[in-house]
mmCIF file as gemmi writes it, N, C-alpha and C atoms, coordinates in Angstrom:
data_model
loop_
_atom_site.group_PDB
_atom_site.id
_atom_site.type_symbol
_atom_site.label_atom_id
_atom_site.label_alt_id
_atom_site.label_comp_id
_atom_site.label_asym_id
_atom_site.label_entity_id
_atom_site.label_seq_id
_atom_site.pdbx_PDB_ins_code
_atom_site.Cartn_x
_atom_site.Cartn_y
_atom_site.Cartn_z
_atom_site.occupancy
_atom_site.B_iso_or_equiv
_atom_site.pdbx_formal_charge
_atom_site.auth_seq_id
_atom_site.auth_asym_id
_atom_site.pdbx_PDB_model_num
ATOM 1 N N . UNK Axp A 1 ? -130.669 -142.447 -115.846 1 0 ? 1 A 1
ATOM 2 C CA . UNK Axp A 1 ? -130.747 -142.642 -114.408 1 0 ? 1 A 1
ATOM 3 C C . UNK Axp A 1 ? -130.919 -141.275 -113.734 1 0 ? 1 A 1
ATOM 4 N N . UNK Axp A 2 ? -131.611 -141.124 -112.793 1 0 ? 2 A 1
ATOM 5 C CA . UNK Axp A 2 ? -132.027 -139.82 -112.014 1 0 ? 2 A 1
ATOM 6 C C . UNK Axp A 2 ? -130.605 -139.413 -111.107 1 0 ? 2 A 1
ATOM 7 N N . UNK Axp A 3 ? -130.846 -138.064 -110.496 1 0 ? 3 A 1
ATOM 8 C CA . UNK Axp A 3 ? -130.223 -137.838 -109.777 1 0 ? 3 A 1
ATOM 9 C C . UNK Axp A 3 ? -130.89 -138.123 -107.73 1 0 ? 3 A 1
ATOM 10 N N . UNK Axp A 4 ? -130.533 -139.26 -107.796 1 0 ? 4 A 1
ATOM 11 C CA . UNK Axp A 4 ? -130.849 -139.71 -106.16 1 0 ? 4 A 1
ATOM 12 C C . UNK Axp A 4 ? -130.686 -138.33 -105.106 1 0 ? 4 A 1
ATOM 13 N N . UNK Axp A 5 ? -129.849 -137.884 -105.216 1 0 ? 5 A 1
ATOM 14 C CA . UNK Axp A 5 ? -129.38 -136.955 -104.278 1 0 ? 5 A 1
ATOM 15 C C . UNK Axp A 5 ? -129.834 -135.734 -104.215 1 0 ? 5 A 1
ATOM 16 N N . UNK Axp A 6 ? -130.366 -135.433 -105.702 1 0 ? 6 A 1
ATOM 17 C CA . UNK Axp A 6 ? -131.12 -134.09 -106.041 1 0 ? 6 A 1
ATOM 18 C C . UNK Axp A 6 ? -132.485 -133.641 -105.534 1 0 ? 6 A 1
ATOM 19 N N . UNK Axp A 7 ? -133.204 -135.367 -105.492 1 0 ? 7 A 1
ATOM 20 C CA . UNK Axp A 7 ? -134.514 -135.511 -105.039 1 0 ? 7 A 1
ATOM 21 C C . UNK Axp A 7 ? -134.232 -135.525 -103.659 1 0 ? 7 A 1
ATOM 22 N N . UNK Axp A 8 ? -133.292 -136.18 -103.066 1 0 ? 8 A 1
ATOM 23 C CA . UNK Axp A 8 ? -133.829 -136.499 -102.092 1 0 ? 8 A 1
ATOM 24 C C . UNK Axp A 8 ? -133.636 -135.147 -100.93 1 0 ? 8 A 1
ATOM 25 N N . UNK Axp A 9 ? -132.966 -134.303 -101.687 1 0 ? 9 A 1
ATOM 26 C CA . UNK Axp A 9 ? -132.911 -132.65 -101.255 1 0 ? 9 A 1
ATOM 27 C C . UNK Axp A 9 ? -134.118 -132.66 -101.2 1 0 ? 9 A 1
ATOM 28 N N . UNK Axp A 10 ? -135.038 -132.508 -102.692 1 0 ? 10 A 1
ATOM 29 C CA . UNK Axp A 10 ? -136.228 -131.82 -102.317 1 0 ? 10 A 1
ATOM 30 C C . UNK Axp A 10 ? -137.36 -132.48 -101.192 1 0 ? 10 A 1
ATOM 31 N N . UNK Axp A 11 ? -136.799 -133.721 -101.838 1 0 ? 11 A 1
ATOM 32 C CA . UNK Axp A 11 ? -138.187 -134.188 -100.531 1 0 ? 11 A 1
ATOM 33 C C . UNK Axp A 11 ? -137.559 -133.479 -99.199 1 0 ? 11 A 1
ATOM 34 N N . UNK Axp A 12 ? -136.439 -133.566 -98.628 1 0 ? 12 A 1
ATOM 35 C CA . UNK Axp A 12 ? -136.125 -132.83 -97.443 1 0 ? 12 A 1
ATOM 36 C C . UNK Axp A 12 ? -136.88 -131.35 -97.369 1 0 ? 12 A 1
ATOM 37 N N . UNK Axp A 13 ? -136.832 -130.95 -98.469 1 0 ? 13 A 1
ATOM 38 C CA . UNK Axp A 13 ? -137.261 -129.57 -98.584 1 0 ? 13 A 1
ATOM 39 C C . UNK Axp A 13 ? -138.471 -129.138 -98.413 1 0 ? 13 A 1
ATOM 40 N N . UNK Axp A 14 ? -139.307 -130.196 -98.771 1 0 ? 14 A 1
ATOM 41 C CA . UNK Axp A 14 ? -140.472 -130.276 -99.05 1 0 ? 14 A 1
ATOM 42 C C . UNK Axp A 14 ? -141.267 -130.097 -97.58 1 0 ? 14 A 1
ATOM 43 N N . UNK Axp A 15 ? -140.577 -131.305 -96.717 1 0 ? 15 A 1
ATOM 44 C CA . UNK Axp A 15 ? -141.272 -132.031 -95.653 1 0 ? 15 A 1
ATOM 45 C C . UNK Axp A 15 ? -140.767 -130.521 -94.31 1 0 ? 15 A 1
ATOM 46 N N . UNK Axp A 16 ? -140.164 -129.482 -94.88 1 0 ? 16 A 1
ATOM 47 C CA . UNK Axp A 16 ? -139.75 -128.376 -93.946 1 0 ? 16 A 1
ATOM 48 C C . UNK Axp A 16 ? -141.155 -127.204 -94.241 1 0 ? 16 A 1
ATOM 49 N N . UNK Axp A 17 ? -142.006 -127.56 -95.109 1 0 ? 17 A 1
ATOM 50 C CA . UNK Axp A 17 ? -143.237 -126.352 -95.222 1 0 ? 17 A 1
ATOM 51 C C . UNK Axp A 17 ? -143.568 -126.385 -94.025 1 0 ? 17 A 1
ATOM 52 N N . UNK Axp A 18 ? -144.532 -125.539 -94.128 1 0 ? 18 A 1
ATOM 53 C CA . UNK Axp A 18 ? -145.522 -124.852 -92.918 1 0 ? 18 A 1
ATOM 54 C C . UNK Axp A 18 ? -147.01 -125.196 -93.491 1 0 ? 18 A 1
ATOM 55 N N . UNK Axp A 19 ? -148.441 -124.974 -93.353 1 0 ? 19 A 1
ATOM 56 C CA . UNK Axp A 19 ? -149.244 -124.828 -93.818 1 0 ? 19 A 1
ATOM 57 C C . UNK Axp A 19 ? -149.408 -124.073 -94.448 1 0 ? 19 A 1
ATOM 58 N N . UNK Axp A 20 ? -148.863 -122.522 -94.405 1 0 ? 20 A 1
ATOM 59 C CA . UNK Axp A 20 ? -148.809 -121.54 -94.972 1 0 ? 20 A 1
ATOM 60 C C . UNK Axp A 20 ? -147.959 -121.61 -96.346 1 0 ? 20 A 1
ATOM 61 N N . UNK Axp A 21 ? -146.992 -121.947 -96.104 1 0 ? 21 A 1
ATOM 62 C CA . UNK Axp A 21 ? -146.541 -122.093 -97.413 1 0 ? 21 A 1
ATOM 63 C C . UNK Axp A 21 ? -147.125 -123.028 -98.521 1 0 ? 21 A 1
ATOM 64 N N . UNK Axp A 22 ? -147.656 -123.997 -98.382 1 0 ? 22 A 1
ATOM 65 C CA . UNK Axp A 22 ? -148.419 -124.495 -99.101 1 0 ? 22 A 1
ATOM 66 C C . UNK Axp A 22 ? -149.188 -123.875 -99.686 1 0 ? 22 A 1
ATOM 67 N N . UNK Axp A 23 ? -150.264 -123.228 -98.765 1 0 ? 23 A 1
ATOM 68 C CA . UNK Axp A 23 ? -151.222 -122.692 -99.656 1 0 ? 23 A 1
ATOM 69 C C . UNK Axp A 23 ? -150.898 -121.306 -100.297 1 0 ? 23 A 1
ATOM 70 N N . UNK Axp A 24 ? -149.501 -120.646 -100.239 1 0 ? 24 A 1
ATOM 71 C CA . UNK Axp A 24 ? -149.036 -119.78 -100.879 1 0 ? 24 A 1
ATOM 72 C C . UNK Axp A 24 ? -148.42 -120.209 -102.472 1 0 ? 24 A 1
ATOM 73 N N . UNK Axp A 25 ? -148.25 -121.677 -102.244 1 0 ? 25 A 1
ATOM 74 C CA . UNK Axp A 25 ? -148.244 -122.42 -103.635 1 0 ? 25 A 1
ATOM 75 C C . UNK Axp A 25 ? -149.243 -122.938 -104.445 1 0 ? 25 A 1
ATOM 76 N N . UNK Axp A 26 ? -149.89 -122.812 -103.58 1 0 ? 26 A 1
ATOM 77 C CA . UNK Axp A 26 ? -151.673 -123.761 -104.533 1 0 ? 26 A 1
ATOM 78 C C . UNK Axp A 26 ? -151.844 -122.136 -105.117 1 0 ? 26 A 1
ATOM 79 N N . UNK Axp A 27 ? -152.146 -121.149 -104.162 1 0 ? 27 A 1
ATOM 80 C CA . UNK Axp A 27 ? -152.683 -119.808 -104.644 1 0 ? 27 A 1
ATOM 81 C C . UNK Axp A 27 ? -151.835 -118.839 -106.005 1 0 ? 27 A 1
ATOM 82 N N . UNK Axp A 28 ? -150.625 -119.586 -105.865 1 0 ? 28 A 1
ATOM 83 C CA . UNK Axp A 28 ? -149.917 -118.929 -106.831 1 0 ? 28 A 1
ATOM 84 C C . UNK Axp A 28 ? -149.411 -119.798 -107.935 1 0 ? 28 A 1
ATOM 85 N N . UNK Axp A 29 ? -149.828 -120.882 -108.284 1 0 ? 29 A 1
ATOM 86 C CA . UNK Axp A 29 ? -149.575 -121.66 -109.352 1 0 ? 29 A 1
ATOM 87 C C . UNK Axp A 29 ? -150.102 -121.679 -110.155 1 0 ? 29 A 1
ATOM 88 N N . UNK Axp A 30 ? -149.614 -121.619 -111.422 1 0 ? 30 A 1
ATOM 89 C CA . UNK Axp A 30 ? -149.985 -121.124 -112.538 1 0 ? 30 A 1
ATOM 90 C C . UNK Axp A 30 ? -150.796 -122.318 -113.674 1 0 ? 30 A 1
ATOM 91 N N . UNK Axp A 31 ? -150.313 -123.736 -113.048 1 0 ? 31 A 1
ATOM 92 C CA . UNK Axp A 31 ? -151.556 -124.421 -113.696 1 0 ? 31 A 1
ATOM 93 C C . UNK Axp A 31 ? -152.379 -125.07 -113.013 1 0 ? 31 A 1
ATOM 94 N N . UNK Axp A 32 ? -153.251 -126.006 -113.426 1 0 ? 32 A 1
ATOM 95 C CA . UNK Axp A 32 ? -154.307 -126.517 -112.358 1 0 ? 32 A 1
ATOM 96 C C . UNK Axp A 32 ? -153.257 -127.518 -112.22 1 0 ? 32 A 1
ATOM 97 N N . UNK Axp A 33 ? -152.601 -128.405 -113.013 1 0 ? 33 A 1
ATOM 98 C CA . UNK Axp A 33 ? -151.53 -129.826 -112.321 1 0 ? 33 A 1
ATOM 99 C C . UNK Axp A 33 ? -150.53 -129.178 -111.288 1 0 ? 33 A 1
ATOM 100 N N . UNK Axp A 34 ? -150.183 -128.277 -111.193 1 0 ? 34 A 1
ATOM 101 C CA . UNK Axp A 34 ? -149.275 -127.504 -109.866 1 0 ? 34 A 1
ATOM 102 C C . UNK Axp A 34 ? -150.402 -127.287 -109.133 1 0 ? 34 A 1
ATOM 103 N N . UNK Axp A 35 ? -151.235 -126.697 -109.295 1 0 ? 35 A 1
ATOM 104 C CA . UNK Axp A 35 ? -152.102 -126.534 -107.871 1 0 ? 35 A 1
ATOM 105 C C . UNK Axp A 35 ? -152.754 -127.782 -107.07 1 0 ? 35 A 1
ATOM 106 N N . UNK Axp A 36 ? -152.801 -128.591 -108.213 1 0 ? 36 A 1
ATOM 107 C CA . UNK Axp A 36 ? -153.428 -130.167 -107.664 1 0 ? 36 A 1
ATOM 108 C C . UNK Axp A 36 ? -152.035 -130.997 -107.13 1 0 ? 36 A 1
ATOM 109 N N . UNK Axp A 37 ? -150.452 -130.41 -107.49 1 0 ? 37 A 1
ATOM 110 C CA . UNK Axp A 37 ? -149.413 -131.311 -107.249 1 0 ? 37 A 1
ATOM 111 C C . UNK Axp A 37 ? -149.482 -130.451 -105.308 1 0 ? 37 A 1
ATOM 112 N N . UNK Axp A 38 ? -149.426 -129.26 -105.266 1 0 ? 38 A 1
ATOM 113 C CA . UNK Axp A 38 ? -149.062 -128.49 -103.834 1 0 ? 38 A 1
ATOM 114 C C . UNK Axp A 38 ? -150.336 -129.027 -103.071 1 0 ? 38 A 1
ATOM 115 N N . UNK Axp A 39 ? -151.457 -129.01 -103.715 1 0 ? 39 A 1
ATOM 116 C CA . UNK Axp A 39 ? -152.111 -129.377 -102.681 1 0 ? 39 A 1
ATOM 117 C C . UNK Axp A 39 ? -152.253 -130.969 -101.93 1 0 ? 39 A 1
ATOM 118 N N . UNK Axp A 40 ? -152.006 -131.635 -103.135 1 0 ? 40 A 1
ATOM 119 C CA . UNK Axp A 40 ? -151.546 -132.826 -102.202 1 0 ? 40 A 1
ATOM 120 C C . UNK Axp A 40 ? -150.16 -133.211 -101.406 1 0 ? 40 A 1
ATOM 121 N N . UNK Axp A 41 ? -149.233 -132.104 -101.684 1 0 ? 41 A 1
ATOM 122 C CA . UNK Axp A 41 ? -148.076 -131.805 -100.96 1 0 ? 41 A 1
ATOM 123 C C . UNK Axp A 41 ? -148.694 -131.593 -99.606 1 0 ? 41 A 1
ATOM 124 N N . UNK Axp A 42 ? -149.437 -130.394 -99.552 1 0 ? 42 A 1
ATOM 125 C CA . UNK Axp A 42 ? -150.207 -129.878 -98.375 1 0 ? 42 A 1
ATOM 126 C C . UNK Axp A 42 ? -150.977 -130.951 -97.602 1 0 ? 42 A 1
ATOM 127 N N . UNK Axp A 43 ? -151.848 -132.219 -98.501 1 0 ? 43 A 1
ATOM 128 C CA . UNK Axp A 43 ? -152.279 -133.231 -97.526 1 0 ? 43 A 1
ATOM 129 C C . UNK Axp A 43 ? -151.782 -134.039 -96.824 1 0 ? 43 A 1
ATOM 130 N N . UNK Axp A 44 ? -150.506 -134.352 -97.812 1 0 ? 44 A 1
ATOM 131 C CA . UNK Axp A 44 ? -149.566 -134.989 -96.957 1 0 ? 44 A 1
ATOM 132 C C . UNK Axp A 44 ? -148.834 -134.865 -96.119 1 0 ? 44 A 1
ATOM 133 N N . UNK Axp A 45 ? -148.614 -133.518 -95.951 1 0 ? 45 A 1
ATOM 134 C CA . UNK Axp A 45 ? -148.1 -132.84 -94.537 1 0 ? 45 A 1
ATOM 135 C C . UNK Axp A 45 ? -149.422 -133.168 -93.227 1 0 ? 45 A 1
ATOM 136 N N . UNK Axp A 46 ? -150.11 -132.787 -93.642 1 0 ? 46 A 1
ATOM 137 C CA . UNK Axp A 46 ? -150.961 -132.226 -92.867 1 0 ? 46 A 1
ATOM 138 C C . UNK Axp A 46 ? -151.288 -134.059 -92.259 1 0 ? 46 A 1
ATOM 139 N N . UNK Axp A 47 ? -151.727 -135.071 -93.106 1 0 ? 47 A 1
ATOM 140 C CA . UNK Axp A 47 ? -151.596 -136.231 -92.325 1 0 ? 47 A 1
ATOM 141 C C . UNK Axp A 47 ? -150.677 -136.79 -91.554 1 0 ? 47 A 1
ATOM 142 N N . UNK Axp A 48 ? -149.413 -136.347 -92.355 1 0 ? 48 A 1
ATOM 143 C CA . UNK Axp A 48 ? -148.228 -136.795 -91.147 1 0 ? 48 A 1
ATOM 144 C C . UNK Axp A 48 ? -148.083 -135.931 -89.801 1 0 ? 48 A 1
ATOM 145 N N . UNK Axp A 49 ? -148.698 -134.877 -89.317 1 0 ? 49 A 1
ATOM 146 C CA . UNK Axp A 49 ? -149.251 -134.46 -88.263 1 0 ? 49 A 1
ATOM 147 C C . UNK Axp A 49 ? -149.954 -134.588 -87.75 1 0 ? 49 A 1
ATOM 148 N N . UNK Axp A 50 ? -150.498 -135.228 -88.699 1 0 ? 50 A 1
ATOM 149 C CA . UNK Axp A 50 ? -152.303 -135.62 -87.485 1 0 ? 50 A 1
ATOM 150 C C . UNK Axp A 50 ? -152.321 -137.226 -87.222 1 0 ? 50 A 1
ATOM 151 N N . UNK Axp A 51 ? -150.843 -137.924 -87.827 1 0 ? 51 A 1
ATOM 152 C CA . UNK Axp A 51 ? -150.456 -139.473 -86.967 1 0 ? 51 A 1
ATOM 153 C C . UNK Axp A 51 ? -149.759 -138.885 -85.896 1 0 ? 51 A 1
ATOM 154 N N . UNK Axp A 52 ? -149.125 -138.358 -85.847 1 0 ? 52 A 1
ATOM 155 C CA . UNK Axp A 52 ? -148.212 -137.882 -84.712 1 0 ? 52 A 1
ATOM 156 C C . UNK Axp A 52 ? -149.171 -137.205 -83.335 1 0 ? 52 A 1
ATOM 157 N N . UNK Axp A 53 ? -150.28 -136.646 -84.368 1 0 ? 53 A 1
ATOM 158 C CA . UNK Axp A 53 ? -150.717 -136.047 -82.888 1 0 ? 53 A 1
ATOM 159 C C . UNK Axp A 53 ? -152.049 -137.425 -82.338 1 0 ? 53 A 1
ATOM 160 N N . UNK Axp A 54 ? -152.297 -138.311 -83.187 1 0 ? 54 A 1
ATOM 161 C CA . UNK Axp A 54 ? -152.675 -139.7 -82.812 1 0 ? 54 A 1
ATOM 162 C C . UNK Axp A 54 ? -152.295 -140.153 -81.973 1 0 ? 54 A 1
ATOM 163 N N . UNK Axp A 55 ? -150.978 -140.404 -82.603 1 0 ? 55 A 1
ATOM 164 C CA . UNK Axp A 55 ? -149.862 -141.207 -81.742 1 0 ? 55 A 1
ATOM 165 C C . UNK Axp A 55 ? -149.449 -140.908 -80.111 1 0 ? 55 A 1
ATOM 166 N N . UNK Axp A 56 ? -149.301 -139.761 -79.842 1 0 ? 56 A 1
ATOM 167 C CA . UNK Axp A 56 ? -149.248 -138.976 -78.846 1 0 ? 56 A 1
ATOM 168 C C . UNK Axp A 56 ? -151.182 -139.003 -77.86 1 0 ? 56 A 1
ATOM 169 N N . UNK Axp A 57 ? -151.681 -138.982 -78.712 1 0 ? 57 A 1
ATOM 170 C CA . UNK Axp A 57 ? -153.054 -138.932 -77.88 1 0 ? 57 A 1
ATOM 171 C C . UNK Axp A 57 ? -153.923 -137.618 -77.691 1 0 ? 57 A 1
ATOM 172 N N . UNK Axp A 58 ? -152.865 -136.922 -78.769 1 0 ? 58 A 1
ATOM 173 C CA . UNK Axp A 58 ? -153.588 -135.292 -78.388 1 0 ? 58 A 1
ATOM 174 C C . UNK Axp A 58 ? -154.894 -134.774 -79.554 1 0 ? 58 A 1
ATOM 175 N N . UNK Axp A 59 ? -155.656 -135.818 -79.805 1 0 ? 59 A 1
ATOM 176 C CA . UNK Axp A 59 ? -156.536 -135.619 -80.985 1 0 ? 59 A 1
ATOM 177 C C . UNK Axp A 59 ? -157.876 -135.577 -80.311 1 0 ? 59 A 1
């Protein structure tokens, strides 16, 4: 059984990047499955900002 509580740190952790930090992880990862895991970290940020700025009307 996983640790529930461990993850659900990181996802907290996760969802606190910047854009910048992302791509300070794609650029510095050492295999292509980490650079392909950050960068879809990075898309998924980046969509959950661009519902919000939908949502709001500012697009």
């Amino acid at each position: 059984m996983c640790d529930v509580k461990k993850y659900e740190q990181i996802y907290e952790d996760i969802k606190k990047l910047k854009p910048e930090d992302t791509l300070q992880l794609v650029l510095e990862a050492e295999t292509e499955e980490q650079r392909s895991f950050y960068e879809m970290i990075g898309d998924y940020l980046l969509q959950k900002e661009q519902k919000k700025a939908i949502k709001r009307n500012l697009f």
